[in-house]
C-alpha positions in Angstrom: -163.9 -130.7 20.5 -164.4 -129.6 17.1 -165.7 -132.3 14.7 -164.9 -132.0 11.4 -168.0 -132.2 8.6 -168.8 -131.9 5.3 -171.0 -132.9 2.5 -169.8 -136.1 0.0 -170.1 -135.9 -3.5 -173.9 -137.9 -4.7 -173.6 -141.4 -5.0 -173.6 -141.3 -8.9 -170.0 -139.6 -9.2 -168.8 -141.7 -7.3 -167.2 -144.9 -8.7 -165.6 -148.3 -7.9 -161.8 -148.1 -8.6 -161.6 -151.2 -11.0 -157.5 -151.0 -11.3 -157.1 -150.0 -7.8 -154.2 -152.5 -8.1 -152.1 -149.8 -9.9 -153.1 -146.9 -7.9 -150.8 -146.0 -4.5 -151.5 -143.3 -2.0 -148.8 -142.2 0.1 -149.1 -138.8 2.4 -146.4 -136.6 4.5 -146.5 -135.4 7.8 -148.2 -132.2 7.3 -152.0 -133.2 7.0 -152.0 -137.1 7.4 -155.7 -137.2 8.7 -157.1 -135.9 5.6 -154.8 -138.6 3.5 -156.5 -141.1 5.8 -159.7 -139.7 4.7 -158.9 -139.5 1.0 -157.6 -143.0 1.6 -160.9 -144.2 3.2 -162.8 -142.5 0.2 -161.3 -144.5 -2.3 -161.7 -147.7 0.0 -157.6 -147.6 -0.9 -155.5 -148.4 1.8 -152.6 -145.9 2.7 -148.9 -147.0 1.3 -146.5 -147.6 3.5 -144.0 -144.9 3.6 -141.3 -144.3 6.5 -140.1 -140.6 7.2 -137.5 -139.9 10.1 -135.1 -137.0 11.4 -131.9 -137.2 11.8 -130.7 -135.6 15.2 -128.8 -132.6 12.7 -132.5 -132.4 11.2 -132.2 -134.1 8.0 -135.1 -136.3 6.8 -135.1 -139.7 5.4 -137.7 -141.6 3.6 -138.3 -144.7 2.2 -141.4 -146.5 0.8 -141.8 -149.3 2.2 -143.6 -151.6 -0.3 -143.2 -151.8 -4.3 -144.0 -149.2 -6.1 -143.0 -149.9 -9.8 -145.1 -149.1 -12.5 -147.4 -147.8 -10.3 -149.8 -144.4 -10.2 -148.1 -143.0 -7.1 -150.3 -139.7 -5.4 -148.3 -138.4 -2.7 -150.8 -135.8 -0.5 -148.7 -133.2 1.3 -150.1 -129.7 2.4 -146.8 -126.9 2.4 -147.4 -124.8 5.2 -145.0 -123.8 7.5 -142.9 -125.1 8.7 -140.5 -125.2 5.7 -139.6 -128.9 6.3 -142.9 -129.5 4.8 -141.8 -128.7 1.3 -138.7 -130.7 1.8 -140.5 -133.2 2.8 -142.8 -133.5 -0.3 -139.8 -133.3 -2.5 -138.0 -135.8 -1.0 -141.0 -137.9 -1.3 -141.7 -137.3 -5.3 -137.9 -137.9 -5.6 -137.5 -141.1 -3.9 -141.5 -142.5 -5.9 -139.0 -141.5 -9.2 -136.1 -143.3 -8.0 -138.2 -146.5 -7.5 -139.8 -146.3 -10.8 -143.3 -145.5 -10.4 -145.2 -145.3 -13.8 -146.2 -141.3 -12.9 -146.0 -139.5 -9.4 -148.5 -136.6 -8.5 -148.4 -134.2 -5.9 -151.4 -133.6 -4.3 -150.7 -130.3 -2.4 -154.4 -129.6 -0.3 -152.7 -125.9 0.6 -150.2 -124.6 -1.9 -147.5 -122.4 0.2 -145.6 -119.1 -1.0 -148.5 -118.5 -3.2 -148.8 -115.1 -2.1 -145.4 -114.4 -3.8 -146.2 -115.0 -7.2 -144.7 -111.4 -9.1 -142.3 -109.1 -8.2 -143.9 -106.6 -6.7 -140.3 -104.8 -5.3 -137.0 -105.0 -6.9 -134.6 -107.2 -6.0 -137.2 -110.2 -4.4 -137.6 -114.0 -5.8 -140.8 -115.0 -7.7 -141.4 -117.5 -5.0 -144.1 -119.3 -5.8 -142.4 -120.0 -9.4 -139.3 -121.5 -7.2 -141.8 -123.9 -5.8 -143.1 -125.0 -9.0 -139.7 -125.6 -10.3 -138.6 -127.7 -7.1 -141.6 -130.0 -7.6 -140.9 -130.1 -11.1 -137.0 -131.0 -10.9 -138.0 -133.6 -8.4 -139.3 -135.9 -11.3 -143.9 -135.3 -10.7 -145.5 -135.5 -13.5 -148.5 -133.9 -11.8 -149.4 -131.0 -9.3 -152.9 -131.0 -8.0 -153.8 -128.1 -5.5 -157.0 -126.2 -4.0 -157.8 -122.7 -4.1 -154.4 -121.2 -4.8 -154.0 -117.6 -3.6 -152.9 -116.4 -7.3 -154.3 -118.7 -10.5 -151.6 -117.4 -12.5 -148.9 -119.7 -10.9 -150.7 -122.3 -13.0 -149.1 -120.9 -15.5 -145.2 -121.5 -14.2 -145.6 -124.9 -14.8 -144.8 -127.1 -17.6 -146.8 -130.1 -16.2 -150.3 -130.8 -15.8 -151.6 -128.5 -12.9 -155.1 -129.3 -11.5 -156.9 -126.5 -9.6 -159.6 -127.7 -7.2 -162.1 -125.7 -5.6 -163.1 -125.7 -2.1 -167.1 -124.4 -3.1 -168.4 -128.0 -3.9 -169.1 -128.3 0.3 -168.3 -124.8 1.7 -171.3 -124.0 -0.5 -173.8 -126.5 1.4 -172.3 -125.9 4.2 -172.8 -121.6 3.8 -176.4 -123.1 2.8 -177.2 -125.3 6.2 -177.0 -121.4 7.8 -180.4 -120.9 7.1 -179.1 -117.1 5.9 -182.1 -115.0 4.0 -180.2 -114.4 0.3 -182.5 -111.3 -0.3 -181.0 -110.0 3.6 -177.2 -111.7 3.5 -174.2 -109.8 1.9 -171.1 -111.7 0.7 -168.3 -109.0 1.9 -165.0 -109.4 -0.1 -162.3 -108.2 2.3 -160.3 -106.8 -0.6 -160.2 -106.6 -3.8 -157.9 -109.8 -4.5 -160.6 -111.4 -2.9 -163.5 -109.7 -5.0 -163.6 -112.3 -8.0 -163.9 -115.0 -5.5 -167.0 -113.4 -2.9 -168.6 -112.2 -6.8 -169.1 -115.9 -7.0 -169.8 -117.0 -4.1 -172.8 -113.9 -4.3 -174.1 -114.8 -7.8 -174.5 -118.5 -6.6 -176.3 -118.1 -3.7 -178.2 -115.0 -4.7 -176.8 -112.8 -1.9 -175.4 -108.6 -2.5 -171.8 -107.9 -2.8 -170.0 -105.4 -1.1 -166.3 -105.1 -1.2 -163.2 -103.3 1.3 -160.9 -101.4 -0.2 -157.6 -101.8 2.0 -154.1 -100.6 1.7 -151.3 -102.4 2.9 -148.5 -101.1 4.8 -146.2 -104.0 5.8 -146.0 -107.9 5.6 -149.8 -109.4 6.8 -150.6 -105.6 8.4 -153.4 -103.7 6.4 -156.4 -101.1 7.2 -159.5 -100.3 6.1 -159.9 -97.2 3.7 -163.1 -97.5 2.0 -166.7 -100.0 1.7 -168.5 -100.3 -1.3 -172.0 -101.6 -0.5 -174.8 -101.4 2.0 -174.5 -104.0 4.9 -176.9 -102.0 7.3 -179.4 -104.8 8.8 -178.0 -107.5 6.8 -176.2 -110.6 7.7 -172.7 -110.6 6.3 -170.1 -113.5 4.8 -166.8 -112.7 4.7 -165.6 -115.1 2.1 -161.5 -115.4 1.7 -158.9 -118.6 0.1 -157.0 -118.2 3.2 -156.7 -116.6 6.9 -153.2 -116.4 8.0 -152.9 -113.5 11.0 -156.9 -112.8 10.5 -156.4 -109.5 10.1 -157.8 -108.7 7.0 -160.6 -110.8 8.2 -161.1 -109.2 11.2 -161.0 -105.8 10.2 -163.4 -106.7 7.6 -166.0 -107.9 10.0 -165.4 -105.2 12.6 -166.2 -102.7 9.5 -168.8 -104.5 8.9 -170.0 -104.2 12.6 -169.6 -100.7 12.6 -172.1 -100.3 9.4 -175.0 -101.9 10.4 -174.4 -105.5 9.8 -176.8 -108.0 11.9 -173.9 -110.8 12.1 -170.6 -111.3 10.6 -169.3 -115.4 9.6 -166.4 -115.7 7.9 -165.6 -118.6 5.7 -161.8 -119.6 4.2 -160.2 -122.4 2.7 -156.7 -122.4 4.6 -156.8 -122.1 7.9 -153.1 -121.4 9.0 -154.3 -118.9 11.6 -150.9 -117.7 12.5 -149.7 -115.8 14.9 -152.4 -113.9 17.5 -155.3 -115.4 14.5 -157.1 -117.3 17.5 -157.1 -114.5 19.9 -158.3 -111.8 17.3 -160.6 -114.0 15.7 -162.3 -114.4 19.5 -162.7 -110.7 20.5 -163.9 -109.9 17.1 -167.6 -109.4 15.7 -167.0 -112.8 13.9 -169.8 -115.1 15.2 -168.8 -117.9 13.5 -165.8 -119.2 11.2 -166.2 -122.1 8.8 -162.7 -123.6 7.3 -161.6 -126.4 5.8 -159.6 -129.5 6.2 -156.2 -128.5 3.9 -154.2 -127.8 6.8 -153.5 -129.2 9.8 -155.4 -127.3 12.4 -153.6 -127.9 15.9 -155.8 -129.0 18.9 -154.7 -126.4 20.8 -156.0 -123.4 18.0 -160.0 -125.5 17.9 -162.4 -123.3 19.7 -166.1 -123.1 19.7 -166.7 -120.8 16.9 -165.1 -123.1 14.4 -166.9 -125.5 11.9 -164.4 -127.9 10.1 -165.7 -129.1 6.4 -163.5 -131.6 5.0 -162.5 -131.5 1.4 -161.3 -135.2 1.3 -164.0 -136.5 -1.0 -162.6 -133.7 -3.6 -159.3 -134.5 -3.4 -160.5 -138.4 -3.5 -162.8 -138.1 -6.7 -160.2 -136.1 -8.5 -157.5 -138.7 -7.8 -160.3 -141.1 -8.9 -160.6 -139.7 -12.2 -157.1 -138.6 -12.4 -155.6 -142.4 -12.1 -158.7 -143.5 -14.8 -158.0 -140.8 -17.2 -161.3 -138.8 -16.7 -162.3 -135.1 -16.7 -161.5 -133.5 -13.9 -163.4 -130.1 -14.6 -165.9 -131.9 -14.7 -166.2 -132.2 -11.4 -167.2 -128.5 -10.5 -169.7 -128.2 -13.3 -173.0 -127.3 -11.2 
C-alpha cells in the first residue's frame, strides 16, 4: 500500500481561523480524501452536501445545512470522467441559489487545459469553455494547481489563483539524497522546459531538454537531446502524466545516454490508459506524484511516492477567506 506523504507548511504560516464561523468547505466526488485533508488542515469540519444519480444518469445535489452569507469553497478535481465538471457546476450553482456571500472553486487538477488555442481550424478553445461554465455558474473565484497552459488565466474575468505544486515536491526531490553537481533535471519537451529550468536553478542541478514531435493525440517521439546526462542521475520533471509516454520515452533516452538513474516527478497523475504498464517496464526507478487526482487502488504500485498538496490548498483557502496575500505563499 502506498501511503501518501508530504511536508506541511512551518508552524508560523499557519494560523488559527478566527471567523471559521463564516467559512464552509464542501468537496465533489472526484478527490474527496484530499477535501478531508484540506478540511482537517483547517481544523474545519466538511459541509454537508448530498450528490446522487438518477438511474438516466442525472445528478442531484443539495447542501444539506445553511449556507447563507457564507464563504462557500467547493474542492473538485475535473478529470475524467466528464461527470466531474458537471458535477462542480452543479455544485457552484446550487452554493448561488442558496445565497452564499461568495463561492470558490477549488479545482486541485484543472481539465481540458491542454486545449487552450486553436492549434487546427475548425476545433473549440476548450479550456476557455470551461472557464466560462464555471463562470456562468455564479463563482466568484477559481483556484487551481499547476495548470498545463498559464495563459487560461487570462480567459477569465474573475479572480484566478494559480498554485504551485514545488512548495513539497521540492523537499520531497530533496529527501533523495541526489548530488546537484551529478543530477540533471530533464525537461521532456520544450512545453515543459520553463518548468524543469526552475526546478534546475533551485536545486542547483544541469538542464537538459527533449526535443519531440508529435504525431497524433498523446503519441510523440524523440528527435533530438540537448545536454549531457552520461553518468548522471536524471529528473524528469512534468505538470502532468496522462498515457506516460512522453515520460517514458524521455527516461528511456535518457537510459540510452548514459544516465545512472531516471525518477520522474508530476503533479497530475491521471495515468491513463497502458500509463502503469509502461511506467513499470521503463528505466523509471521511481515516480513521485501528487495528491490532485484521485489515484485508483488498483493503479498504486511500488515505485510510487504520493506527496499531498492539502496543506497548499488549505493555507491558500486560509488566506483566501481572511483576505491575505496568496503569492505570498510561494515566496522562498
Amino acid at each position: 500500500m502506498v501511503q501518501a506523504v508530504g511536508v506541511r507548511i512551518p508552524a508560523p504560516q499557519q494560523k488559527n481561523i478566527m471567523s471559521k464561523d463564516t467559512l464552509k468547505l464542501f468537496t465533489g466526488r472526484s478527490n474527496p480524501r484530499l477535501g478531508e485533508q484540506i478540511a482537517e488542515y483547517l481544523s474545519v469540519p466538511l459541509g454537508q452536501l448530498s450528490i446522487k444519480d438518477f438511474a438516466d444518469g442525472e445528478i442531484w445535489i443539495k447542501f444539506e445545512e445553511n449556507i447563507r452569507n457564507k464563504d462557500v469553497f467547493v474542492i473538485q478535481s475535473t478529470n475524467g470522467p466528464a461527470k466531474n465538471i458537471l458535477e462542480l457546476v452543479l455544485i457552484l450553482d446550487a452554493a448561488v441559489r442558496a445565497s452564499a456571500k461568495s463561492v470558490t472553486a477549488v479545482i486541485p487538477y484543472f481539465g481540458y487545459a491542454r486545449q487552450d488555442r486553436k492549434d487546427t481550424p475548425r476545433v473549440p478553445i476548450s479550456a476557455r469553455v470551461m472557464v466560462d461554465m464555471f463562470t456562468a455558474a455564479g463563482t466568484d473565484r477559481i483556484v487551481t494547481m499547476d495548470l498545463h497552459s498559464t495563459q487560461i488565466q487570462g480567459f477569465a474575468n474573475i479572480p484566478f489563483d494559480h498554485l504551485y505544486s514545488r512548495m513539497v515536491l521540492m523537499d520531497k526531490i530533496k529527501a533523495l539524497g541526489l548530488d546537484p553537481e551529478n543530477s540533471v533535471v530533464l525537461s521532456p519537451d520544450v512545453g515543459s522546459a520553463r518548468m524543469s529550468q526552475a526546478y534546475a536553478k533551485r536545486l542547483g542541478m544541469h538542464f537538459a531538454l527533449i526535443d519531440k514531435r508529435r504525431y497524433a493525440p498523446n503519441q510523440a517521439k524523440v528527435m533530438h537531446l540537448i545536454g549531457e546526462l552520461k553518468g548522471k542521475d536524471v529528473l524528469i520533471i512534468d505538470d502532468m502524466i496522462d498515457t506516460a509516454g512522453t515520460t517514458v520515452n524521455a527516461a528511456d533516452a535518457a537510459q540510452e545516454n548514459g544516465a545512472n538513474s531516471v525518477t520522474a516527478v508530476a503533479t497530475h497523475a491521471l495515468l491513463s490508459g497502458s500509463a502503469i504498464d509502461r511506467i513499470k517496464s521503463s528505466a523509471i526507478s521511481q515516480l513521485i506524484v501528487t495528491d490532485t487526482v484521485k489515484i485508483p487502488e488498483e493503479k498504486l504500485f511500488n515505485k510510487m511516492k504520493i506527496v499531498t498538496v492539502s496543506n497548499i490548498f488549505a493555507e491558500a483557502i486560509n488566506r483566501i477567506h481572511e483576505g491575505e496575500s496568496v503569492s505570498s505563499l510561494f515566496e522562498f
